[in-house]
C-alpha positions as CSV (number, residue, x, y, z in Angstrom):
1,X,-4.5,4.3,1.9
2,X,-1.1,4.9,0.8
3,X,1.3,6.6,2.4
4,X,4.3,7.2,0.2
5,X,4.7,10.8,1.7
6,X,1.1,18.7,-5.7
7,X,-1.2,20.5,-6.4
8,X,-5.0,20.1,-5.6
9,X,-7.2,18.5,-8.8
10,X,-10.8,18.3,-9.7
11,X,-12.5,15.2,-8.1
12,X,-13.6,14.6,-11.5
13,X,-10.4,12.4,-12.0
14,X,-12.0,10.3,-9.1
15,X,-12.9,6.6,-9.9
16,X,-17.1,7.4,-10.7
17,X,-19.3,6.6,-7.9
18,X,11.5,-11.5,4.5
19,X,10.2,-14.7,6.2
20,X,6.7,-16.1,6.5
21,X,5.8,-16.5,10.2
22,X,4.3,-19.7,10.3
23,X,2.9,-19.4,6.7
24,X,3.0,-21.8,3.8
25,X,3.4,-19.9,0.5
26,X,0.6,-21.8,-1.7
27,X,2.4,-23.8,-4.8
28,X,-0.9,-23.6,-7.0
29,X,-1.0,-20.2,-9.4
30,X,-4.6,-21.1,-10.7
31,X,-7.4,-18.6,-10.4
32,X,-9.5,-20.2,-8.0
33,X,-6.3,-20.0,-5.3
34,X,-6.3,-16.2,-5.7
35,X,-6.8,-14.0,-2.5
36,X,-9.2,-11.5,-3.3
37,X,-8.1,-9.0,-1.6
38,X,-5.0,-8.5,-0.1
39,X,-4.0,-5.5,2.0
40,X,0.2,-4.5,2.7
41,X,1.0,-2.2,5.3
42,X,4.0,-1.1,7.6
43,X,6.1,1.4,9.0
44,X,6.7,5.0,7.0
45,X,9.9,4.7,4.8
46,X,10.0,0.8,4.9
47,X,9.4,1.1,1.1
48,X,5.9,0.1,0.8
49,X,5.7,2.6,-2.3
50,X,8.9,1.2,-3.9
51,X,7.0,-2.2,-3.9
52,X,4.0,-1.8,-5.3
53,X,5.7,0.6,-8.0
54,X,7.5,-2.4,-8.7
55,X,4.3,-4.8,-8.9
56,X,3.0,-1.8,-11.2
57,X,5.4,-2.1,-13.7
58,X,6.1,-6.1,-13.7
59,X,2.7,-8.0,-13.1
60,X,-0.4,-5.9,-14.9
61,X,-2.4,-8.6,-13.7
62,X,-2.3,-7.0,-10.4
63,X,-5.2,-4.5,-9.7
64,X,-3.5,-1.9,-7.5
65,X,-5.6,0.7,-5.3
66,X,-4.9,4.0,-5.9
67,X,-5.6,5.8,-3.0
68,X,-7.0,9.8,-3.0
69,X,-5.0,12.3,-0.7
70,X,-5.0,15.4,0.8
71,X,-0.8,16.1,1.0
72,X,0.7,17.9,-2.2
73,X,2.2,15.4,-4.7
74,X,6.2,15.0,-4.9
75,X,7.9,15.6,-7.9
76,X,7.5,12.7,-10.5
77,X,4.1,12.0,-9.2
78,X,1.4,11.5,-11.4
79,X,-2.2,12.2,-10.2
80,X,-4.7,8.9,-10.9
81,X,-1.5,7.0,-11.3
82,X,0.4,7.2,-7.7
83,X,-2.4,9.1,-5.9
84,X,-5.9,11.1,-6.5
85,X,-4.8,14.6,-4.9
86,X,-7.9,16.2,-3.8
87,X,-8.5,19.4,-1.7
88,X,-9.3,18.9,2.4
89,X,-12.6,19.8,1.5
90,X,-13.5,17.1,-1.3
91,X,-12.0,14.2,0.4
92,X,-14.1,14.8,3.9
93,X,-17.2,14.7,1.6
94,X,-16.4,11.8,0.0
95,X,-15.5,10.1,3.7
96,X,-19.3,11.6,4.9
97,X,-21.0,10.1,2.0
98,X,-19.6,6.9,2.9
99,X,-17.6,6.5,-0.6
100,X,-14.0,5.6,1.4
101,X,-13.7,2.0,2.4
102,X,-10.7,3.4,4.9
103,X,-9.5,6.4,5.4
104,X,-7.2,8.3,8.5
105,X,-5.3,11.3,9.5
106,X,-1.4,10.0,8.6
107,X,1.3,11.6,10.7
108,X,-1.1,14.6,12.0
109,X,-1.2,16.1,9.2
110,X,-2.8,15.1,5.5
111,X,-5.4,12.6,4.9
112,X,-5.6,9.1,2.9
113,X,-8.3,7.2,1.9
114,X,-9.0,4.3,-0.8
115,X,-12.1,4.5,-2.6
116,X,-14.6,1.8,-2.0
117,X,-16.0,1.4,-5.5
118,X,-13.3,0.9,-7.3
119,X,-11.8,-2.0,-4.8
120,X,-15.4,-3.7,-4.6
121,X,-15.5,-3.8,-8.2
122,X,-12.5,-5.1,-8.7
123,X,-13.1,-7.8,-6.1
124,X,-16.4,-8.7,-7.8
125,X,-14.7,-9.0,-11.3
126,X,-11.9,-11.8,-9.4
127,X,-9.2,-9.4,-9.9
128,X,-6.1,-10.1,-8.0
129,X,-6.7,-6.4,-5.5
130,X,-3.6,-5.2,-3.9
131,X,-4.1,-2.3,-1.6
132,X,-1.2,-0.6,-0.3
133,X,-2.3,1.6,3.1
134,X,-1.1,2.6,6.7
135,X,-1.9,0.6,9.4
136,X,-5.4,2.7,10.9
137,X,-6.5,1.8,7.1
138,X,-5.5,-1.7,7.6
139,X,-7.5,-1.7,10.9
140,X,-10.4,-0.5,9.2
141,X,-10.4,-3.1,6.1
142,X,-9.9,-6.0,8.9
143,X,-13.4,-5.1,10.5
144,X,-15.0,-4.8,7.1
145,X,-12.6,-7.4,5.1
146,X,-11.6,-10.0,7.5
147,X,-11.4,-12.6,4.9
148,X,-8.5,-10.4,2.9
149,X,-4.9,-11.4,3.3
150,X,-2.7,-8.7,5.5
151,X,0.7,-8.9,4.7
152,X,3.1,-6.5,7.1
153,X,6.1,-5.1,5.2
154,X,9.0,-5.0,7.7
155,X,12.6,-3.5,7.6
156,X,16.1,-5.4,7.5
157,X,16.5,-3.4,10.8
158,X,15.6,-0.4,12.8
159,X,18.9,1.1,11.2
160,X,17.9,0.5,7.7
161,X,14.6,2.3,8.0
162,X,16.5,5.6,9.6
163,X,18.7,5.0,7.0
164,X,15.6,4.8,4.2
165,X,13.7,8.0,5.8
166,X,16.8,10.6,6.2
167,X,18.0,9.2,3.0
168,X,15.1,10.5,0.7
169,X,15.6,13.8,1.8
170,X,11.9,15.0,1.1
171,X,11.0,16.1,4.7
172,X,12.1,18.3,7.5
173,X,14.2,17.1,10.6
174,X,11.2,17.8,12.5
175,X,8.7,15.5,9.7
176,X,11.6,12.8,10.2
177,X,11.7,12.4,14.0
178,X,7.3,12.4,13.7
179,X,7.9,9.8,11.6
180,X,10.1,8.1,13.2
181,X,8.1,8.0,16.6
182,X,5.2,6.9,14.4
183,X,7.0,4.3,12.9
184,X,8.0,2.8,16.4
185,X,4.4,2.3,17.2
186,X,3.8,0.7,13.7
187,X,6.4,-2.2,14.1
188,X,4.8,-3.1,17.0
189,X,1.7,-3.9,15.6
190,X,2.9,-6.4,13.4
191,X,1.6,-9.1,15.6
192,X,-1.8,-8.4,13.8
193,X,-0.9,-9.5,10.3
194,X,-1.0,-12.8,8.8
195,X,2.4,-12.8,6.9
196,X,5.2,-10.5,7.5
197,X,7.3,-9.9,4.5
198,X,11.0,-8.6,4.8
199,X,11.8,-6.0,2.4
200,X,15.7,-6.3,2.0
201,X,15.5,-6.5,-1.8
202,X,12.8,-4.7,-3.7
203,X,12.6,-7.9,-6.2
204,X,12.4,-10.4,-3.7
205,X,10.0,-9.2,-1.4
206,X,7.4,-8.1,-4.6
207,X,8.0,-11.6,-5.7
208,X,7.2,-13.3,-2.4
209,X,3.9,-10.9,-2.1
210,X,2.8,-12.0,-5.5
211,X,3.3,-15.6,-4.6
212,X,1.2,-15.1,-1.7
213,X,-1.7,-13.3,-4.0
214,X,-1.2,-16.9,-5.9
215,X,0.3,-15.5,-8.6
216,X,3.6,-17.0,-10.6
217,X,7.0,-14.7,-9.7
218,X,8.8,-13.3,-13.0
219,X,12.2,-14.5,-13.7
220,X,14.9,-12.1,-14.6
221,X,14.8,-12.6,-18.1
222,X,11.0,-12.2,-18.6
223,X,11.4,-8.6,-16.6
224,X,14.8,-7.8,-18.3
225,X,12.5,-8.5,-22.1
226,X,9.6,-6.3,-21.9
C-alpha cells in the first residue's frame, strides 16, 4: 500500500479478480537467487515514491504493485499507473470480500490497499514483486508473507525528512505536523526489517534494493542510452 500522498474511477480499471545492518548483499544475479517478494516501507516523505518511480522507469523486469486508494490523485498522477483511485465505498468491498492482501487507514484519513491477485500472480509466474506500502501494510504481509524480504527505507536524518515533507508543498501545515508525528512512530519500527536502506541518493539506494531483489544494478551509461 503506497503512500505517496483525483478524481474517483470505475473499479473496472481494477487488476480482474544506506547501509545493510548485518546483511550481505548476494553477488549471484541468476533467477533462482531472486526474492519473490519483497516489501519497502518507511516513514512519509522519506521518498519511497521517488524510488520505486525510479525502479519503474530503469529495470522493467521489476513487477511493481500498484496499490488502489481512496485519497484524490496529485497532479501528474496517472490512475493504473501510480495508484487505482477508487471511491470509499468500492475499496471497503473489495477489503470485505477478501481481495486486499493489506490494506490500512494512512494518516486518519484515506485508505490503501494492494490487491492480492495481482501480487500472487506475479509471485507464481517468478516475477521479481516489489511492493511499495506503509508500515501497518508491511505488518500485515509479514503475518501472511514471512518468507518476503522487508527492506526499511530510512532518511539521511530527521532534518532531511522535514526538509523532504515541507518541501513538496502538497499539504497543509496541519497535514505536515500529522505527518510528521506519524513519521516519528514509523522510524522507530525499523528494528522489524531485515535490511534498512538509506535513501541519500535516489540512484544509489534503487540500485542497492535491486541488488537485494538479486538483480544486476544499471550503470550510467546503460540508463543515460535508453
Amino acid at each position: 500500500m503506497s503512500q505517496q500522498d483525483s478524481t474517483t474511477s470505475h473499479p473496472d480499471s481494477l487488476p480482474q479478480d544506506s547501509s545493510q545492518q548485518g546483511e550481505t548483499l548476494p553477488t549471484d544475479t541468476s533467477v533462482s537467487r531472486r526474492v519473490p517478494v519483497t516489501v519497502l516501507a518507511g516513514p512519509t516523505a522519506v521518498g519511497k515514491g521517488t524510488i520505486s518511480t525510479y525502479i519503474r522507469e530503469n529495470y522493467p523486469e521489476v513487477w511493481l504493485s500498484v496499490s488502489a486508494t481512496t485519497r484524490p490523485a496529485r497532479p501528474g498522477e496517472v490512475d493504473g499507473v501510480h495508484y487505482f483511485f477508487v471511491g470509499h465505498d468500492d475499496f471497503h468491498r473489495m477489503a470485505e470480500n477478501g481481495e486486499m492482501l493489506e490494506w490500512a487507514v494512512v494518516h486518519g484519513r484515506n485508505s490503501y490497499g494492494t490487491i492480492r491477485k495481482s501480487v500472487e500472480d506475479a509471485a507464481t509466474q517468478g516475477k521479481a514483486v516489489l511492493l511499495e506500502i506503509d508500515l501497518q501494510g508491511a505488518r500485515q504481509v509479514k503475518e501472511t508473507m514471512p518468507e518476503a524480504k522487508f527492506v526499511f527505507l530510512a532518511p539521511p536524518s530527521w532534518d532531511e525528512l522535514v526538509r523532504r515533507l515541507v518541501g513538496r508543498g502538497t499539504e497543509t501545515a496541519e497535514e505536515q505536523q500529522r505527518r510528521l508525528e506519524t513519521a516519528r512512530i514509523e522510524l522507530a519500527a525499523e528494528p522489524e526489517f531485515d535490511v534498512t536502506i538509506i535513501n541519500d541518493d535516489v540512484k544509489r539506494a534503487a540500485d542497492e534494493l535491486v541488488t537485494l531483489m538479486g538483480l544486476t544494478p544499471k550503470s550510467d551509461h546503460e540508463e543515460h542510452s535508453k
